[in-house]
VEXNU-756165 format. One record per residue (C-alpha): z negated, x, y negated; residue number from 0. Coordinates in steps of 0.25 Angstrom, whole numbers. Example, Ala and Ser with C-alpha at 12.3 -4.5 7.8 and 13.67 -1.06 7.14 Angstrom:
<atoms>
- -31,49,18,0
- -29,55,4,1
</atoms>
This chain:
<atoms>
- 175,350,-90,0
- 169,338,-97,1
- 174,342,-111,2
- 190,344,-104,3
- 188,330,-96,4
- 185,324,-110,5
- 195,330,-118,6
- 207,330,-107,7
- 202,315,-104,8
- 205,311,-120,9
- 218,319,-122,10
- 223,310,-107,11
- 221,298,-115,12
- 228,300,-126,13
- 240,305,-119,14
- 241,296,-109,15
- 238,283,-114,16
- 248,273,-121,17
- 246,264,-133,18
- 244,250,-128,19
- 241,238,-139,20
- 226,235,-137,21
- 223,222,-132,22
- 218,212,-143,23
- 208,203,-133,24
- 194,203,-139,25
- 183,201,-130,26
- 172,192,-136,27
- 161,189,-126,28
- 157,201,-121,29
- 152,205,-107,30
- 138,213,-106,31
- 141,220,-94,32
- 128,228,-92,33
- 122,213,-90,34
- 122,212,-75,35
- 128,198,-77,36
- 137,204,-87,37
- 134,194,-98,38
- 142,189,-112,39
- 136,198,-122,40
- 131,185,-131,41
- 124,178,-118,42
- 114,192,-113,43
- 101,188,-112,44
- 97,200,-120,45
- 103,209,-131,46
- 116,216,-130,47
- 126,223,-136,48
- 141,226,-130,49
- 148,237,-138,50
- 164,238,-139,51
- 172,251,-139,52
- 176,247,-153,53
- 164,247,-156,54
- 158,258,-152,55
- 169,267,-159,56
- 166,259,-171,57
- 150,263,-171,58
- 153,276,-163,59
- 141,287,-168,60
- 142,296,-158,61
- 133,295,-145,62
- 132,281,-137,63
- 118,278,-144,64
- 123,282,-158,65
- 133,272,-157,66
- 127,260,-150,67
- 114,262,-161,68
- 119,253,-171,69
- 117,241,-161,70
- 104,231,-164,71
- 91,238,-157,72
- 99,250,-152,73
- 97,263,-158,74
- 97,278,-153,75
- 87,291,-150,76
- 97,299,-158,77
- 92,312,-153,78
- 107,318,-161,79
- 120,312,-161,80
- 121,318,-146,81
- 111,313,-139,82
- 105,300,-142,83
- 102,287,-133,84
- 103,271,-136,85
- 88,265,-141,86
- 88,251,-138,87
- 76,243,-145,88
- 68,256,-145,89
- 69,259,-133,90
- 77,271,-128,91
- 78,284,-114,92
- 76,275,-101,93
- 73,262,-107,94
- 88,262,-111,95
- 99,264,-101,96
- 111,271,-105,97
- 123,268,-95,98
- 136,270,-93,99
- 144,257,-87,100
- 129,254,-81,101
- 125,264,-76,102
- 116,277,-80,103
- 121,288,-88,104
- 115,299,-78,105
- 112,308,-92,106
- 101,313,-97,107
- 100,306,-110,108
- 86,297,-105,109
- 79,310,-103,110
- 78,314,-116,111
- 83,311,-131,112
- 92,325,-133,113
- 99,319,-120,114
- 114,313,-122,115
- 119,300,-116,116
- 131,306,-108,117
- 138,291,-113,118
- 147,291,-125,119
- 150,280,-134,120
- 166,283,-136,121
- 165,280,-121,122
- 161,266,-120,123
- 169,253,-118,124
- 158,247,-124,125
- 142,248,-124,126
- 133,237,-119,127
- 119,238,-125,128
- 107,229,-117,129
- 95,230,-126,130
- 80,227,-120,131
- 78,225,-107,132
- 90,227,-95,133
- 81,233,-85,134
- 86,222,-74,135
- 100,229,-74,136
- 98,242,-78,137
- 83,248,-74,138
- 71,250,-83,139
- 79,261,-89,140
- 85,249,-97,141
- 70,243,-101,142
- 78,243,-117,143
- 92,241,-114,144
- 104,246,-111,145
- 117,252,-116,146
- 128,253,-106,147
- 140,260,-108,148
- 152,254,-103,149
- 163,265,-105,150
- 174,262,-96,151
- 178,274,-89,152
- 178,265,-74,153
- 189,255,-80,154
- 186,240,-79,155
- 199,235,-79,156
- 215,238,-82,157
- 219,243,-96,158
- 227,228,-99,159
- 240,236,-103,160
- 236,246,-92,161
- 230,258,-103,162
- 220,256,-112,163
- 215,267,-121,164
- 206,270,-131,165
- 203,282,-141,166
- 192,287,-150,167
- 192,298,-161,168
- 183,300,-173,169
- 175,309,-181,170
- 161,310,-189,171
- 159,317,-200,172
- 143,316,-200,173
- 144,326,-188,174
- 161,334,-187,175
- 161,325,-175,176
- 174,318,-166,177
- 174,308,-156,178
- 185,307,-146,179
- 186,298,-135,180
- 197,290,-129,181
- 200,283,-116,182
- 212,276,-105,183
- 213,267,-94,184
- 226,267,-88,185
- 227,257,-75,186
- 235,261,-62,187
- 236,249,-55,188
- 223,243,-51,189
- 216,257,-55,190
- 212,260,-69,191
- 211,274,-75,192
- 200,277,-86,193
- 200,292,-93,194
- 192,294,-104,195
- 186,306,-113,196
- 178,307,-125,197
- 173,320,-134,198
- 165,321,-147,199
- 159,330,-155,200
- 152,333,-168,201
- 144,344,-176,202
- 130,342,-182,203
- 128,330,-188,204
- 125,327,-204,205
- 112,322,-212,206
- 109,317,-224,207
- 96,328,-224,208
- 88,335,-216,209
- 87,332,-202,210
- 71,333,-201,211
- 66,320,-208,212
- 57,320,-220,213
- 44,314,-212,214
- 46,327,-203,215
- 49,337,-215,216
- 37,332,-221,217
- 28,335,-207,218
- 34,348,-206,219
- 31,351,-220,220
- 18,347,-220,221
- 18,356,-206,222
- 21,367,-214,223
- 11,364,-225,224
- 2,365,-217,225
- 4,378,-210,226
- 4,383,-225,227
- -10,379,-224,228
- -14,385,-212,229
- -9,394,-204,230
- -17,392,-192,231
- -8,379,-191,232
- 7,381,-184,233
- 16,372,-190,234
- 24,364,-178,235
- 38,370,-185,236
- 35,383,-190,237
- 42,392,-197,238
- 41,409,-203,239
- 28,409,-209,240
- 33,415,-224,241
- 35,409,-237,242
- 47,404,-234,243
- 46,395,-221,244
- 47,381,-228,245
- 59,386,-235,246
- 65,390,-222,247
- 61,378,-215,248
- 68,370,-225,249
- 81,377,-222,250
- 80,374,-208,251
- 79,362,-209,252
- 91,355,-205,253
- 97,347,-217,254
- 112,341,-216,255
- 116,343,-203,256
- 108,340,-189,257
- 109,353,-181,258
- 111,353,-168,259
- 119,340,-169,260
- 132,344,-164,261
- 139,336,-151,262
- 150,337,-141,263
- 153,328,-131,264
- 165,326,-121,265
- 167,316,-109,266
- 178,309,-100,267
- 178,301,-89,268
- 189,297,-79,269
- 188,284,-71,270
- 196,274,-62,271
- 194,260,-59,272
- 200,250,-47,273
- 203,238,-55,274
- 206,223,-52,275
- 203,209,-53,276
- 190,210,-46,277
- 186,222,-55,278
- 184,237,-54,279
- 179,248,-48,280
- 180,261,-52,281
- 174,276,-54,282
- 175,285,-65,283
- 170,299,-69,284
- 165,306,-83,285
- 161,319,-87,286
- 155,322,-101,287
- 147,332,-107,288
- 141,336,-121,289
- 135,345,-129,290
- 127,343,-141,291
- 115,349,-152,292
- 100,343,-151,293
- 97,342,-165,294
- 81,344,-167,295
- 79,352,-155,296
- 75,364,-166,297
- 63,356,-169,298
- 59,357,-154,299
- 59,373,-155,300
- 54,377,-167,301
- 44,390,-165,302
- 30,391,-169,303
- 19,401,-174,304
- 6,395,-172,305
- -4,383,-167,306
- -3,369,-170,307
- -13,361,-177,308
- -16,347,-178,309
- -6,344,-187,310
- 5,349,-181,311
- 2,343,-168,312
- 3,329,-175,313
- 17,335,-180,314
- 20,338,-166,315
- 18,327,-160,316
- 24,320,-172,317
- 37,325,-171,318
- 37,332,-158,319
- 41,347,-161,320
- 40,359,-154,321
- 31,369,-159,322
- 35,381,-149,323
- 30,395,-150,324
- 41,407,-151,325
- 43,407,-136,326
- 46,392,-135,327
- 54,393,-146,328
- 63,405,-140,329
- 65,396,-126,330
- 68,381,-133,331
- 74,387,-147,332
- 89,384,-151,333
- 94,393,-160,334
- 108,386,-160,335
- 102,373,-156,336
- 98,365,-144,337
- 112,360,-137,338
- 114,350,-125,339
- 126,352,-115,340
- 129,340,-107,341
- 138,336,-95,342
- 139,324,-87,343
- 148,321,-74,344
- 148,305,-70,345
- 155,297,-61,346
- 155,282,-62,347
- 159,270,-52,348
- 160,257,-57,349
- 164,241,-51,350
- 166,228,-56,351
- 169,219,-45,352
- 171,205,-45,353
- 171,197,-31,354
- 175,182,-32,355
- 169,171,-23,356
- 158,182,-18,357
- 143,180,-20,358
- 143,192,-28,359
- 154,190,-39,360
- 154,204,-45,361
- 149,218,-42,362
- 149,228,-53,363
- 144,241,-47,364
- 142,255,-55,365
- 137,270,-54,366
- 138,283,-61,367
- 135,297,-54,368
- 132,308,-66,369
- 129,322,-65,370
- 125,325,-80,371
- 116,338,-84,372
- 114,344,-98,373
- 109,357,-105,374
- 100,359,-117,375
- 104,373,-122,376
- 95,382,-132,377
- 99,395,-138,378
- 110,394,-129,379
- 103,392,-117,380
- 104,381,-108,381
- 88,378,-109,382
- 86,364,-100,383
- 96,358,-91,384
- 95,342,-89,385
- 103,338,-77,386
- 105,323,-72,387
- 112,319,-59,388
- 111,304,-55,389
- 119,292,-51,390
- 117,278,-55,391
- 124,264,-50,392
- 122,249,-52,393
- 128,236,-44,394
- 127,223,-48,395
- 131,211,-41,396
- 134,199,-49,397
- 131,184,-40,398
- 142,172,-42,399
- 135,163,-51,400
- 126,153,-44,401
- 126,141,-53,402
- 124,143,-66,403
- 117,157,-62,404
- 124,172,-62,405
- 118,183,-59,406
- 117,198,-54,407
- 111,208,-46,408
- 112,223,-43,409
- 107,237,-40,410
- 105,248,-50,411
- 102,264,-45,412
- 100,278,-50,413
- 98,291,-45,414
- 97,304,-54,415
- 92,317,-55,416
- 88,324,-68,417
- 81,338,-71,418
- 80,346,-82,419
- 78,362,-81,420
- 74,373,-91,421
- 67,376,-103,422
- 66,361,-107,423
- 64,353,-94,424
- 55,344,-97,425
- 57,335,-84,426
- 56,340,-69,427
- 70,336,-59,428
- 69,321,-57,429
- 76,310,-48,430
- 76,298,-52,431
- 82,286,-44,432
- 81,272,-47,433
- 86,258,-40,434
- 84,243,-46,435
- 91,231,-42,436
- 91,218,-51,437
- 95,203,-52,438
- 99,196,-64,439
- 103,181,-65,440
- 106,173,-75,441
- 106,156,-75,442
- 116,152,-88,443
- 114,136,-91,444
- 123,136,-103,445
- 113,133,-113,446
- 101,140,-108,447
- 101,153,-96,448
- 91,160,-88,449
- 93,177,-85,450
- 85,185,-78,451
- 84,196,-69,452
- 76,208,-59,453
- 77,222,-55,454
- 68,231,-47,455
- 70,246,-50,456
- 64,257,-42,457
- 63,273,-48,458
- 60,285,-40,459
- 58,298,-50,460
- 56,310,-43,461
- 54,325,-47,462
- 51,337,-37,463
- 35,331,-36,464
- 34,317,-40,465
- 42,307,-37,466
- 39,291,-43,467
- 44,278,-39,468
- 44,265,-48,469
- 48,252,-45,470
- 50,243,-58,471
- 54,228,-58,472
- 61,221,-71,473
- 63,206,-73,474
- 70,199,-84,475
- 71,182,-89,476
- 79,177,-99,477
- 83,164,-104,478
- 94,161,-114,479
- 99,149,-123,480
- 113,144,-129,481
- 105,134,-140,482
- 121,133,-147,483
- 134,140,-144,484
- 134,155,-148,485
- 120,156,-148,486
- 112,163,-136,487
- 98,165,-134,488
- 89,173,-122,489
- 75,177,-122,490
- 73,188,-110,491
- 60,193,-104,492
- 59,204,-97,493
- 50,214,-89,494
- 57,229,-84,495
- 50,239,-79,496
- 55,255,-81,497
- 52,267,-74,498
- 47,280,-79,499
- 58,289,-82,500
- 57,302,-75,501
- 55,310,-88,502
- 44,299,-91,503
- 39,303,-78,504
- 39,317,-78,505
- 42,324,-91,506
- 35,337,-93,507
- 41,347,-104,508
- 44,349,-116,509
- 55,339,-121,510
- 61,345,-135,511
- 71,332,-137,512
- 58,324,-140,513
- 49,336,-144,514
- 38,333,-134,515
- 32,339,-123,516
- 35,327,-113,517
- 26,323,-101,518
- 29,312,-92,519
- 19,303,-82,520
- 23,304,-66,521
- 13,290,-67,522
- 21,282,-76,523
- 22,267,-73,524
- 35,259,-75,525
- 35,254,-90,526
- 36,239,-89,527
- 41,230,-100,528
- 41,215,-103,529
- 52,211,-115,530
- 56,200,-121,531
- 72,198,-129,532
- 76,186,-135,533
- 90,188,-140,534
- 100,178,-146,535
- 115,178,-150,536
- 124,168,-160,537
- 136,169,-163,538
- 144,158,-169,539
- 147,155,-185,540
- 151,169,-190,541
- 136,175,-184,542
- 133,184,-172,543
- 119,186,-171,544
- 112,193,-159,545
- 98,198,-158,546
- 87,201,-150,547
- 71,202,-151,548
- 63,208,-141,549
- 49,212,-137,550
- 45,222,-123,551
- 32,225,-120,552
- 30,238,-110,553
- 20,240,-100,554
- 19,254,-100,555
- 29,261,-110,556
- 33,275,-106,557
- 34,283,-117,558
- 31,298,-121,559
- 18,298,-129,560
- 11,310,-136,561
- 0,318,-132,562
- -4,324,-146,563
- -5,336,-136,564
- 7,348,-135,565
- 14,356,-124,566
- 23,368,-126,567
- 21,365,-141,568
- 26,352,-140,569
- 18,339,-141,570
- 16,332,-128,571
- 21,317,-126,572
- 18,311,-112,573
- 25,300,-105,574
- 15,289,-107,575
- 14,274,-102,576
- 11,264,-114,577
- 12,249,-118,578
- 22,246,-130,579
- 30,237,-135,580
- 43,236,-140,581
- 50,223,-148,582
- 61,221,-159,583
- 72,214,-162,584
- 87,217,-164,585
- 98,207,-171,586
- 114,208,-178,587
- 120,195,-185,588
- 135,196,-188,589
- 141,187,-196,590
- 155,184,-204,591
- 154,186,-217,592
- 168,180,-220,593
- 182,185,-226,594
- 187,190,-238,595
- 201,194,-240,596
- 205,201,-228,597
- 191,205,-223,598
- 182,198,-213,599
- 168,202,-218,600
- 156,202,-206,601
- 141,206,-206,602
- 131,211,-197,603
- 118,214,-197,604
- 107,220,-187,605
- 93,221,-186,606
- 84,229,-175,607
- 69,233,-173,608
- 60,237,-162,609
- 45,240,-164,610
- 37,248,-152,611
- 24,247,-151,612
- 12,254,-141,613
- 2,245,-137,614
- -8,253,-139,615
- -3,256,-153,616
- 7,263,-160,617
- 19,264,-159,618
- 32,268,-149,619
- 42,279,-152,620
- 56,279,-157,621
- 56,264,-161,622
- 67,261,-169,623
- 64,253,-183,624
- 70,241,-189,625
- 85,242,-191,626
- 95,235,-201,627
- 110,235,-201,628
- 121,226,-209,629
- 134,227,-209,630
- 148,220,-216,631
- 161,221,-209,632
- 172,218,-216,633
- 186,217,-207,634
- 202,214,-208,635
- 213,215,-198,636
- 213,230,-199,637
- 200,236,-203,638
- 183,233,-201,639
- 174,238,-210,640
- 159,237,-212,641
- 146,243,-220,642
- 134,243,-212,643
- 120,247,-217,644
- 110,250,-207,645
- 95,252,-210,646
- 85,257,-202,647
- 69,254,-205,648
- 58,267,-206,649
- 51,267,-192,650
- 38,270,-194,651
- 31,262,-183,652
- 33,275,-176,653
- 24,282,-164,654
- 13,292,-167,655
- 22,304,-164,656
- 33,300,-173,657
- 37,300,-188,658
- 42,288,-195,659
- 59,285,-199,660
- 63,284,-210,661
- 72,271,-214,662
- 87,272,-216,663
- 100,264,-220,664
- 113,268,-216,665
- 128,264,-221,666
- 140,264,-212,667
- 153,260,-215,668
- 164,259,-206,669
- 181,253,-207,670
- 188,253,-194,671
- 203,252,-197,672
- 213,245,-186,673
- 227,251,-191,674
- 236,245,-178,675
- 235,230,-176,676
- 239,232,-161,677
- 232,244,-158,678
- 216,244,-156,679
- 216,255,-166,680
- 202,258,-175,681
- 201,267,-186,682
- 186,269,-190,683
- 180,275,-201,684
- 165,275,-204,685
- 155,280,-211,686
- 139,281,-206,687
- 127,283,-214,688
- 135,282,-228,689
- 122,285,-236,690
- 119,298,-229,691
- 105,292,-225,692
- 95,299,-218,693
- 94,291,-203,694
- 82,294,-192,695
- 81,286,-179,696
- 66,283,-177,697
- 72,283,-162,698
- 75,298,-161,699
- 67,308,-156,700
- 74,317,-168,701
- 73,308,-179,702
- 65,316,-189,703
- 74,328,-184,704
- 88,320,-186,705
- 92,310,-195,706
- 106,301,-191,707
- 118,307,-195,708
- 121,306,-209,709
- 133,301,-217,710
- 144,300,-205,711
- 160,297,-208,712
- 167,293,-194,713
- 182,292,-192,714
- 187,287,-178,715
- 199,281,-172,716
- 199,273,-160,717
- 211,269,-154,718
- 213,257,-141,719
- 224,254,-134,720
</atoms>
């Protein structure tokens, strides 16, 4: 049903919607509107980001994460091209909220890294990033930021020339893949008609090498010197005990292509709008669903043929393998590969309602009703089910200015339900529900400003036998300077609080996305934080600089922690509480370089680091390194070009349980061509990763199991009107 909504939705558009000359008014202040106070993107107290349409098409790599990655201090669990979630300055799961026109996703995707975000970037009118702390609007889930997907399906406001359109096709090489998406609104009077559908696809994807790193050959090879040695000692991977097994390992090792890498997804989404003057209000339904490969889930299943020793319990721990014994191997093995079928069914309501002369100026009001389950199959057979059925709304409430004061109050709530059955349910049924409220003021002298805000947030999780309740407060002051046009400045200090997660709570299984055996705590505390962000912006003179340093230090971190024990062959990590702290820094500078000739030429360069830090010593996991890019654009009236080189630092301030990263410089080109002066009409061409370079995330669970795509050739046309 999904895949026939998708398709039937694209082919509609195309049929039924005429060519209309875009409109040439370019916006230049943009609005945050997952600020409470909807703030201009160059005066938020903190960091942020908006992202255009255009944009995104331009920087399209697949899923939602993928494609926002190449933003300062935003990066990705790439857990494969399917199933990966925005990291913002190290931080990732359920101290980043995902949402969707502010609300929830209502997914799976928190619950573990193998878990897709049922959002698609080809979707997005644009995408609002909040980076550190945006617990007042959004819950302690948000304790690292935000990214809010604003896709449009609940329509805004009437097409100008009454239909508007837009329509995406492209292709990769890297992977045989295809994007199509398109898009209408058509306006019936004071009603507004939004269709919309989207499908992509691609095989497995293409490397430079092999897809094991050479750190994690090297232990397995020393693994299997070892078991040369002696033969008391099983090796964690083992393999036919004749002459011949390291030769046999060898080839099959993957090399070239990531198996299990393939994707298919489909969506589309139907919705209405009541528009006027005084706003909107409107409801919209969507129904998606995919299927994809898990790359490195063979690792998680291999057999084995005798006991462990000590070595090969530093191995485990160490990378996190399986070591299961014929039987295990018969339940959890995947012949033909571990696969993830996925469906979601939404609906949506959403307002925007201005009131003049009233107290209360404007209520925008917004909640989405999801019923989402998804199965992993091995051998063919569906071997765990994870379902999640939840609802999720916000109202927020915005005074008339008193003085020189605006300001903003609301209500935010969620109720779901989430279980996971078979073979691989590592978590018992769970309800989670979840209410906050929150104030945010702000006091704007012109030269000088005061912001702060408050929300208290109550959680009640509750299986079959336990049930827990936690009530958390979050506050946050800033203050922010205007020394001399174009130049804005803002230090914020904050303290959020963030509940325990119910699979922080109570985990209990074997989990083979993160190749542990997972134990939560029923007695875990909230996890407190107190941070401090100083961010300035200037723009004037040809520049545009904007950046950011910051500093958190948690009370309590939540994170798993290993044992050095094991369980069902597997090492144990257990949900544990420690102090930590976290602090970086993220910057860009662009700056006119002048013309020559016909061509405009601009530059841009980006820096980005983030160190985590135990207080008790060592080190936190998954923390991204040092990150460089630099980029010259050169433009005229019909065509933007640009080189960029991107270079990413060796991470080896890693935790105990992990390997080091190797560093790595990527060269991407790209020439979007405009061919119609009065049609909004792009033709991109792009390559990625022009050297072939060998690429791992320090932030994937998989790293030392798969590298980044290799050398990658996109074609795409997008077409507005």
């Amino acid at each position: 049903m999904q895949n026939l909504l998708g398709t039937a939705s694209i082919i509609a558009l195309a049929a039924a919607a005429p060519v209309v000359a875009q409109d040439d008014d370019v916006i230049d202040r943009v609005i945050v509107t997952s600020s409470p106070l909807q703030v201009l993107a160059d005066e938020i107290v903190g960091s942020a980001d908006v992202i255009t349409a255009d944009h995104i098409e331009e920087n399209l790599a697949g899923s939602l994460a993928d494609t926002i990655a190449h933003e300062p201090g935003v990066t990705t669990t790439f857990f494969g091209p399917a199933s990966s979630r925005p990291v913002i300055r190290g931080l990732g799961t359920d101290r980043v909220r995902v949402l969707v026109n502010g609300v929830g996703l209502v997914d799976a995707s928190t619950a573990s890294p193998d878990h897709a975000v049922s959002s698609e970037a080809l979707e997005a009118e644009r995408i609002e990033i909040l980076r550190g702390p945006a617990a007042i609007a959004y819950g302690g889930g948000a304790i690292g930021g935000v990214v809010n997907v604003i896709d449009g399906r609940i329509p805004e406001r009437a097409p100008d020339a009454g239909v508007e359109s837009r329509f995406y096709i492209g292709s990769t090489s890297v992977d045989e893949g295809y994007q199509i998406a398109g898009r209408s609104r058509i306006a019936a009077g004071p009603f507004v008609f939004h269709f919309e559908g989207l499908s992509r696809a691609a095989e497995n994807y293409d490397i430079p090498g092999y897809a094991e790193s050479a750190r994690f050959r090297a232990l397995e090879d020393d693994d299997h010197h070892d078991d040369h040695d002696d033969h008391d000692h099983a090796p964690l991977i083992s393999f036919d005990d004749d002459d011949d097994h390291d030769h046999d390992h060898e080839e099959e090792e993957a090399f070239g292509t990531v198996p299990s890498s393939d994707l298919e997804f489909t969506s589309g989404s139907i919705g209405t709008s009541f528009v006027g003057d005084w706003g909107f209000v409107g409801v919209a339904y969507r129904s998606m669903d995919g299927e994809y490969g898990l790359p490195g889930h063979s690792h998680a299943h291999e057999d084995d043929h005798g006991d462990e020793d000590d070595h090969h319990d530093d191995l485990g721990v160490l990378i996190g393998l399986d070591e299961g014994d014929d039987d295990h191997d018969h339940a959890h093995g995947e012949e033909d590969g571990a696969r993830l079928e996925m469906t979601q069914n939404r609906w949506d309501v959403r307002g925007d309602i201005e009131i003049d002369g009233a107290p209360i100026e404007r209520v925008r009001f917004a909640a989405g009703i999801g019923d989402y389950r998804h199965s992993e199959i091995e051998e063919g057979e569906v071997a765990t089910r994870f379902d999640n059925e939840g609802w999720e709304g916000r109202i927020e409430l915005r005074h008339r200015p008193i003085g020189n004061v605006e300001g903003a109050f609301g209500l935010q709530t969620f109720d779901r339900d989430f279980s996971a059955t078979g073979e691989e349910a590592y978590i018992e049924p769970v309800e989670t529900r979840d209410i906050g409220v929150f104030i945010v003021e702000r006091y704007d002298a012109g030269d000088w400003g005061l912001e702060g805000g408050a929300r208290i947030e109550n959680r009640e999780v509750e299986t079959a036998s336990v049930s827990r309740s936690f009530d958390t407060f979050s506050a946050s002051g800033a203050a922010f300077f205007r020394p001399q046009q174009d130049v804005f400045l803002a230090a914020t200090i904050a303290f959020t609080e963030r509940a325990p997660t119910d699979v922080e709570l109570f985990a209990n299984g074997a989990h083979l996305a993160t190749r542990a055996f997972e134990i939560g705590d029923s007695t875990l505390d909230p996890e407190q934080a107190i941070s401090l962000d100083l961010t300035g912006r200037f723009e004037g003179d040809g520049w545009a600089i904007d950046g950011a340093v910051f500093v958190a230090d948690y009370d309590g971190f939540i994170g798993l922690f290993p044992t050095g024990t094991e369980e069902d062959e597997l090492p144990v990590f257990v949900y544990d509480q420690r102090d930590a702290s976290i602090w970086g820094f993220e910057a860009r500078a662009e700056r006119e370089l002048g013309t020559s000739g016909n061509w405009d030429f601009r530059g841009e360069v980006t820096a980005e680091y983030v160190r985590g830090e135990l207080d008790s010593g060592g080190n936190l996991p998954r923390i991204p390194p040092l990150g460089l890019s630099a980029l010259i654009e050169a433009e005229r009236d019909f065509v933007t070009g640009h080189l960029e080189v991107v270079w990413v630092s060796e991470q080896d301030d890693n935790a105990s349980f992990e390997l080091p990263t190797d560093s790595y410089t990527l060269l991407n080109a790209q020439a979007v061509f405009r061919p119609i002066a009065d049609l909004d009409v792009r033709l991109i061409l792009e390559a990625r990763n022009l050297t072939d370079e060998e690429a791992r995330l320090h932030t994937s669970f998989l790293k030392d199991l798969l590298p980044l795509p290799g050398r990658n050739f996109r074609a795409a046309l997008s077409v507005a009107f």
